[in-house]
N, CA, C and O of each residue as an XYZ file, in Angstrom:
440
protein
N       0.841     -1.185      0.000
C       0.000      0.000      0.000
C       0.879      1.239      0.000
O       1.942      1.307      0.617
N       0.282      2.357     -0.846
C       1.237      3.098     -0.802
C       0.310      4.644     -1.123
O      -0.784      4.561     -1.681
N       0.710      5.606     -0.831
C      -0.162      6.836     -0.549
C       0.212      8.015     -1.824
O      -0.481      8.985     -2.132
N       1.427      7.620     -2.388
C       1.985      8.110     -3.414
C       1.296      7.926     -4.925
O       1.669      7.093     -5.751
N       0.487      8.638     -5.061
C      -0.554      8.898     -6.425
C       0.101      8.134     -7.711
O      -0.405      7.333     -8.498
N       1.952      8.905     -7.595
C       2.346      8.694     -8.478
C       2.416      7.228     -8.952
O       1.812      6.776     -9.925
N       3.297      6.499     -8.066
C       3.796      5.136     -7.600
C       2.509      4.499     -8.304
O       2.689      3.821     -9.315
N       1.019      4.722     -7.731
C       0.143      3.745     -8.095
C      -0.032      3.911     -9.874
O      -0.448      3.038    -10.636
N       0.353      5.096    -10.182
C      -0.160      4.873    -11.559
C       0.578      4.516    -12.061
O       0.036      3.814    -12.915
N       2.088      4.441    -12.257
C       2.804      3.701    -12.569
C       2.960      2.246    -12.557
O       3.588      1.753    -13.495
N       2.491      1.476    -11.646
C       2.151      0.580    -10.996
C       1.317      0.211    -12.466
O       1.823     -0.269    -13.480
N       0.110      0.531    -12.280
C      -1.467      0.242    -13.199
C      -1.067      0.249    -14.684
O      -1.451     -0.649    -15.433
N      -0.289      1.275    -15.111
C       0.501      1.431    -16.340
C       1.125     -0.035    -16.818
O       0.768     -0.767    -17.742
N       2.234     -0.193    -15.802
C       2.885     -2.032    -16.019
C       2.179     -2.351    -16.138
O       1.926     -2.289    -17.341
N       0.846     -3.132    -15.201
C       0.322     -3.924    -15.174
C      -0.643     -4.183    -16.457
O      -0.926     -5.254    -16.994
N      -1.089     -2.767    -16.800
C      -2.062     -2.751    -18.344
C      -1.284     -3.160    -19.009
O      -1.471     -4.341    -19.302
N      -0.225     -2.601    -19.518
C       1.315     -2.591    -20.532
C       1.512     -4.358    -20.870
O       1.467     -4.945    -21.951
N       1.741     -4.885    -19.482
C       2.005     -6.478    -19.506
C       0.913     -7.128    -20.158
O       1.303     -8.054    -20.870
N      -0.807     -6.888    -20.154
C      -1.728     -7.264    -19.871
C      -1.849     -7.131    -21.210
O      -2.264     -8.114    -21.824
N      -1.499     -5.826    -22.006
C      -1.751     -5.940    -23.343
C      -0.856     -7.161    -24.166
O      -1.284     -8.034    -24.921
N       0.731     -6.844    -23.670
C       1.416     -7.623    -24.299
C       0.891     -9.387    -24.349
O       1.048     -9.992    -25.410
N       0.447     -9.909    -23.472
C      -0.836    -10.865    -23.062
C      -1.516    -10.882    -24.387
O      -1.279    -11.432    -25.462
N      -2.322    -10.195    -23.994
C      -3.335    -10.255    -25.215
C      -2.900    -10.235    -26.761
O      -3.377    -10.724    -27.785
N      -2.170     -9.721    -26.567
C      -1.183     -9.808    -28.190
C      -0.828    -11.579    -28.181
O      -1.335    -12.094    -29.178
N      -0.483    -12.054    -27.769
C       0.466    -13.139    -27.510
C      -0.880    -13.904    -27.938
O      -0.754    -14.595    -28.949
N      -2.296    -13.893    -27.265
C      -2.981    -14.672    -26.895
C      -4.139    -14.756    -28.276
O      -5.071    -15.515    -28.543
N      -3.637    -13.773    -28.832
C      -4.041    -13.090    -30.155
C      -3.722    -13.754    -31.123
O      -4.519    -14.549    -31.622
N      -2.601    -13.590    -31.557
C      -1.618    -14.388    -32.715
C      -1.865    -15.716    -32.452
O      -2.170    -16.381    -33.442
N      -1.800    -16.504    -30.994
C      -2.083    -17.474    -31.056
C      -3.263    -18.331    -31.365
O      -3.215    -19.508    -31.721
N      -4.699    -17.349    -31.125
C      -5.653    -17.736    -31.573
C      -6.135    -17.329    -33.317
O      -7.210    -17.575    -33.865
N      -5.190    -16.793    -33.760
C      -5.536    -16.387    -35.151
C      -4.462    -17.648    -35.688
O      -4.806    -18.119    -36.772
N      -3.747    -17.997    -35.340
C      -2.862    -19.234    -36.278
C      -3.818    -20.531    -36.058
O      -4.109    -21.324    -36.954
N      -4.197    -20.596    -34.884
C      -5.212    -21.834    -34.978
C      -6.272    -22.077    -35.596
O      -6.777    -23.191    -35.734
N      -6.922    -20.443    -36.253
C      -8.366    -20.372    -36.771
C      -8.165    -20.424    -38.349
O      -8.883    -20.796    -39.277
N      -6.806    -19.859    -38.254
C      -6.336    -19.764    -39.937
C      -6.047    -20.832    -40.729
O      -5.882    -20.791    -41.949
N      -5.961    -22.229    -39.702
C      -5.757    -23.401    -40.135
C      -7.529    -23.803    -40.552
O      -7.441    -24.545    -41.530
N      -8.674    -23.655    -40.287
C      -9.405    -23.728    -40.255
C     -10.721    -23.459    -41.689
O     -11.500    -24.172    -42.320
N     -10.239    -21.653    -41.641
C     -10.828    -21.094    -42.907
C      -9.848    -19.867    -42.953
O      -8.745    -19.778    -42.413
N     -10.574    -18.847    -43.801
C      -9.798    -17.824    -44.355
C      -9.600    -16.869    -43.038
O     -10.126    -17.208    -41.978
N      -8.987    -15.914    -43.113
C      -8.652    -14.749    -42.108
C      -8.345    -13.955    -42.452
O      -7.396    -14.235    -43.185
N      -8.555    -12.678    -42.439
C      -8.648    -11.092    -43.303
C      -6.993    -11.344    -42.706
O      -6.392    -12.143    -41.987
N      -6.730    -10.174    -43.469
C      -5.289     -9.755    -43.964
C      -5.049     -9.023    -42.299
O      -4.183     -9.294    -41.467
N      -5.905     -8.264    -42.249
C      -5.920     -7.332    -41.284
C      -6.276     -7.665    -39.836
O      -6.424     -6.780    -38.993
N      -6.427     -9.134    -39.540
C      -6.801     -9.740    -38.535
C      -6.762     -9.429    -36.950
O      -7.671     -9.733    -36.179
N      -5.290     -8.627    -36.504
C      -4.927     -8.391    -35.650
C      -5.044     -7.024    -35.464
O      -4.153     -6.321    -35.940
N      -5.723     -6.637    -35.023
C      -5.870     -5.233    -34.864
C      -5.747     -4.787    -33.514
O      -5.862     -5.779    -32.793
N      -5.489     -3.303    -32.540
C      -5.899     -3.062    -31.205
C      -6.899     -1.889    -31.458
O      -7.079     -0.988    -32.277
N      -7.401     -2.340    -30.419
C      -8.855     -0.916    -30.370
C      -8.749     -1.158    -28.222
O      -8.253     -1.975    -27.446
N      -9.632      0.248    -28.119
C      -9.666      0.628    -26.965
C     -11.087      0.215    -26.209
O     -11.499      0.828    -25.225
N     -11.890     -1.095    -26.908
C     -13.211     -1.249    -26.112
C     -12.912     -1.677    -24.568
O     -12.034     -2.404    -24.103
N     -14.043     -0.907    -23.909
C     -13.797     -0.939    -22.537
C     -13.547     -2.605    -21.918
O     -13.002     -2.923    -20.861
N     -14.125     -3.469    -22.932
C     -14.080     -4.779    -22.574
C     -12.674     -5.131    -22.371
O     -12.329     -6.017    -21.589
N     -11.852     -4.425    -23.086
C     -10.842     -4.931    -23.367
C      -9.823     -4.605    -22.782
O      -8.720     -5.146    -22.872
N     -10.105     -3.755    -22.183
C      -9.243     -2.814    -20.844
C      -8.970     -2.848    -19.430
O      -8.737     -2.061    -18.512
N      -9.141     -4.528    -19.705
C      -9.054     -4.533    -17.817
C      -7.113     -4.549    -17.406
O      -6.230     -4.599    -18.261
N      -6.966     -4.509    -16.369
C      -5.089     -4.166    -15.876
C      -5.041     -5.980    -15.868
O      -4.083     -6.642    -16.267
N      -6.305     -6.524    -15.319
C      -4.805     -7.760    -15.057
C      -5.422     -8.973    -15.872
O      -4.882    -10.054    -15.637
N      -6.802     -8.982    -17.089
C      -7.133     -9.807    -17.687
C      -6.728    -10.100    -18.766
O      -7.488     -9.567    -19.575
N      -5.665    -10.854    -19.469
C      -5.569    -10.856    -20.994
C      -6.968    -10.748    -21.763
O      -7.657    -11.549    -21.131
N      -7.758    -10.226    -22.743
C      -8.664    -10.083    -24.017
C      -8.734    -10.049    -25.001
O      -8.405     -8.937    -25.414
N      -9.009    -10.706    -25.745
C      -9.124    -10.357    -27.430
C     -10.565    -10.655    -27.846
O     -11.179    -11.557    -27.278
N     -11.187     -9.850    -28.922
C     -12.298     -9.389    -29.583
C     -12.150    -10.593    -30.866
O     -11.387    -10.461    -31.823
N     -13.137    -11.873    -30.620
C     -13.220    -12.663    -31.604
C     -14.169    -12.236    -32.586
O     -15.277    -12.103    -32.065
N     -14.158    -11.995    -33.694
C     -15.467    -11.969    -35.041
C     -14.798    -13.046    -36.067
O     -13.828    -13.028    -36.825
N     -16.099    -14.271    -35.606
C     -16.173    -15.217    -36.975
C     -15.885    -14.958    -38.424
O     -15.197    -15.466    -39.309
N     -16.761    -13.884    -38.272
C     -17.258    -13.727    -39.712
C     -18.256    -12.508    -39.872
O     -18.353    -11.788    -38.879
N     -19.031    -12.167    -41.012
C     -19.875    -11.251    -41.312
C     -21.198    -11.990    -41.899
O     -21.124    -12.823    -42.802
N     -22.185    -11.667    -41.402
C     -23.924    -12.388    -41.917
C     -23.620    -11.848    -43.590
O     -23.770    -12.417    -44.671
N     -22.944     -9.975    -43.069
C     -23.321     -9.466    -44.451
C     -22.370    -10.001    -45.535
O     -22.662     -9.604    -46.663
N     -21.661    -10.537    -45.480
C     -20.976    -10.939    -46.228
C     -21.016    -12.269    -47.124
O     -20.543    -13.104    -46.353
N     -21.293    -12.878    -48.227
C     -22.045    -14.168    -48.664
C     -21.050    -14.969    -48.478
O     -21.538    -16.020    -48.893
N     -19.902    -15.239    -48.117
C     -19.474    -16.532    -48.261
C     -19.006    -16.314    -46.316
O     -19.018    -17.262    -45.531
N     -18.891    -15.863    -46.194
C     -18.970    -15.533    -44.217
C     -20.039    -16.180    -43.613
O     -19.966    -16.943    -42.650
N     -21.298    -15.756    -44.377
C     -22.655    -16.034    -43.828
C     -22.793    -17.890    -44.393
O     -23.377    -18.686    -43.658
N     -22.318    -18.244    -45.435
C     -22.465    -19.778    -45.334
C     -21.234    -20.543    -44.451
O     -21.275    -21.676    -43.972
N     -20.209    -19.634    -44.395
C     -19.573    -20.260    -43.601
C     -19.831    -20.685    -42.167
O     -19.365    -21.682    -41.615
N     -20.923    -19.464    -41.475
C     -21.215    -19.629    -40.616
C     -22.749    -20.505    -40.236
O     -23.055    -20.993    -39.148
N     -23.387    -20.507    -41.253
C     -24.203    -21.499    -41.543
C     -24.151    -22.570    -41.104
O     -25.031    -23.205    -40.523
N     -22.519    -23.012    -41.488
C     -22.578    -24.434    -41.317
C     -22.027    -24.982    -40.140
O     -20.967    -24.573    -39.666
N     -22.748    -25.953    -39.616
C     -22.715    -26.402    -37.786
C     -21.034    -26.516    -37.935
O     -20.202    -25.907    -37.262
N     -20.785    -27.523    -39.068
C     -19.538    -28.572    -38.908
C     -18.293    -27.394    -38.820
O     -17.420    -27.485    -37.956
N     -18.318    -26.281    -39.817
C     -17.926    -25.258    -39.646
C     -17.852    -24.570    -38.435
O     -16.731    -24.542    -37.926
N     -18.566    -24.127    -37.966
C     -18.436    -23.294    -36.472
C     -17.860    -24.346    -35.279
O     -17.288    -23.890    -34.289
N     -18.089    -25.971    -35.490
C     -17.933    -26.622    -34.397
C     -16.134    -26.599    -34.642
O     -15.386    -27.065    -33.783
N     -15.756    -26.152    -35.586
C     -14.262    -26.444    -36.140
C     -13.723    -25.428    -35.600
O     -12.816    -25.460    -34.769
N     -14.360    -24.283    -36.133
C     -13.696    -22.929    -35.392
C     -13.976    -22.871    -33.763
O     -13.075    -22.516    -33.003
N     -15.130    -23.200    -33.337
C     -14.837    -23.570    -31.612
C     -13.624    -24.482    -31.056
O     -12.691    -24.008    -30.407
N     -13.707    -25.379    -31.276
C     -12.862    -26.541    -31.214
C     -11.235    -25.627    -31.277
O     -10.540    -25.536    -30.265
N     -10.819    -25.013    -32.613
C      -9.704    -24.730    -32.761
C      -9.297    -23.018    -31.236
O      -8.315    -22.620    -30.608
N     -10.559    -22.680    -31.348
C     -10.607    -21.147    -30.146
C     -10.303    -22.211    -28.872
O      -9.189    -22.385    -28.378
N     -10.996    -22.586    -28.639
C     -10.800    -23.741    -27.296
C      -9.312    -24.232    -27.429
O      -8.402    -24.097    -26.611
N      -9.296    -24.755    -28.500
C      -7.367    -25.222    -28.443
C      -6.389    -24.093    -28.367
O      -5.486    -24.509    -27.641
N      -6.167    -23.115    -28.675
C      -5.617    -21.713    -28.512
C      -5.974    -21.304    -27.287
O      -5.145    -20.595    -26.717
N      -7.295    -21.623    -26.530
C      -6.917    -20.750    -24.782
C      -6.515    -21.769    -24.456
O      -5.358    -21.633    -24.854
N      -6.557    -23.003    -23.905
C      -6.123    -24.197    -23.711
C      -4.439    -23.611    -23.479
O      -3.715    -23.227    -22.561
N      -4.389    -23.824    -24.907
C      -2.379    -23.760    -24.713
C      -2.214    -22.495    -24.254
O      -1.542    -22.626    -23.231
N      -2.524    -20.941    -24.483
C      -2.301    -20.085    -24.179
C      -2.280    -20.313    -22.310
O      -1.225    -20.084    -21.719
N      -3.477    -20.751    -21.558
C      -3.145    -21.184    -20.016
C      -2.580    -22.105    -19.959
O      -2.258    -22.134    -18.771
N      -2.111    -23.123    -20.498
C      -1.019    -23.844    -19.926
C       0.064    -23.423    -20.197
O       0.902    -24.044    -19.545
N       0.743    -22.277    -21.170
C       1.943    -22.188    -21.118
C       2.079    -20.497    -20.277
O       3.162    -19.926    -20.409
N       1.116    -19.881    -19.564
C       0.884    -19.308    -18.383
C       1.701    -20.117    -17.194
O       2.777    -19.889    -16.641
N       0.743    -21.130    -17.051
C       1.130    -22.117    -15.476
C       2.155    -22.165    -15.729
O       2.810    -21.574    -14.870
N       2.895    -22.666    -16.677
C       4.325    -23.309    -16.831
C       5.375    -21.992    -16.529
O       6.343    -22.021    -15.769
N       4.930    -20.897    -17.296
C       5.694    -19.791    -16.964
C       5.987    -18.780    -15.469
O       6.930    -18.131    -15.015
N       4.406    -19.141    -15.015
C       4.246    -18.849    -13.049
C       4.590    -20.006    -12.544
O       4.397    -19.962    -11.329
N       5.068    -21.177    -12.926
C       5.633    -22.050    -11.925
C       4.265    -22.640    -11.286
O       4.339    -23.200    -10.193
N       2.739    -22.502    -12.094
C       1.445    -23.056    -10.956
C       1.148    -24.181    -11.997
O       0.019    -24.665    -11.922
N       2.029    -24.700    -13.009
C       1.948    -26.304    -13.541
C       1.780    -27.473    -12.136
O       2.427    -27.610    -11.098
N       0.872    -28.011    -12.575
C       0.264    -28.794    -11.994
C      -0.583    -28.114    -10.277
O      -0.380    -28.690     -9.208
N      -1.037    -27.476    -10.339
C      -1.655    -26.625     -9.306
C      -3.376    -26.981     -9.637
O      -4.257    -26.447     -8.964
């Protein structure tokens, strides 16, 4: 605890700073798994400032499948076998993304 204004924002700064670098990490990793899957805009990785996405100590990333408006998006998403592929592959990307967390805090096997 500390009474020094400064100290804490500095503090909150790291902690966002790390939190983004996180999310980057957690990012790339879930876009290589989906890209094995179907197509992925060029532009895939982007940062934006939604409040969702702004917490200090949660990694986040903003998933979009696809577009309804878009005709080959919208059958892509149509199809069960399709979406159960792209779940499956999102699930395998947080999966490894927290286990190679634990391994890195030393809470493997915890």
């Amino acid at each position: 605890q500390t009474q020094d204004k400064s100290v804490v924002e500095i503090l909150r700064d790291l902690t966002q700073r790390d939190t983004k670098n996180q999310s980057a990490i957690f990012g790339q990793s879930l876009i290589s798994e989906i890209r094995k899957i179907g197509p992925v805009t060029q532009t895939s990785h982007r940062r934006a400032g939604f409040f969702v996405l702004l917490s200090p100590r949660v990694p986040a990333v903003l998933l979009e499948m696809g577009f309804m408006s878009h005709p080959e998006d919208d059958a892509r998403l149509a199809n069960p076998q399709f979406r159960s592929r792209q779940m499956a592959a999102t699930a395998k990307s947080i999966s490894a993304y927290f286990d190679r967390v634990q391994v890195i805090s030393g809470g493997a096997g915890k």
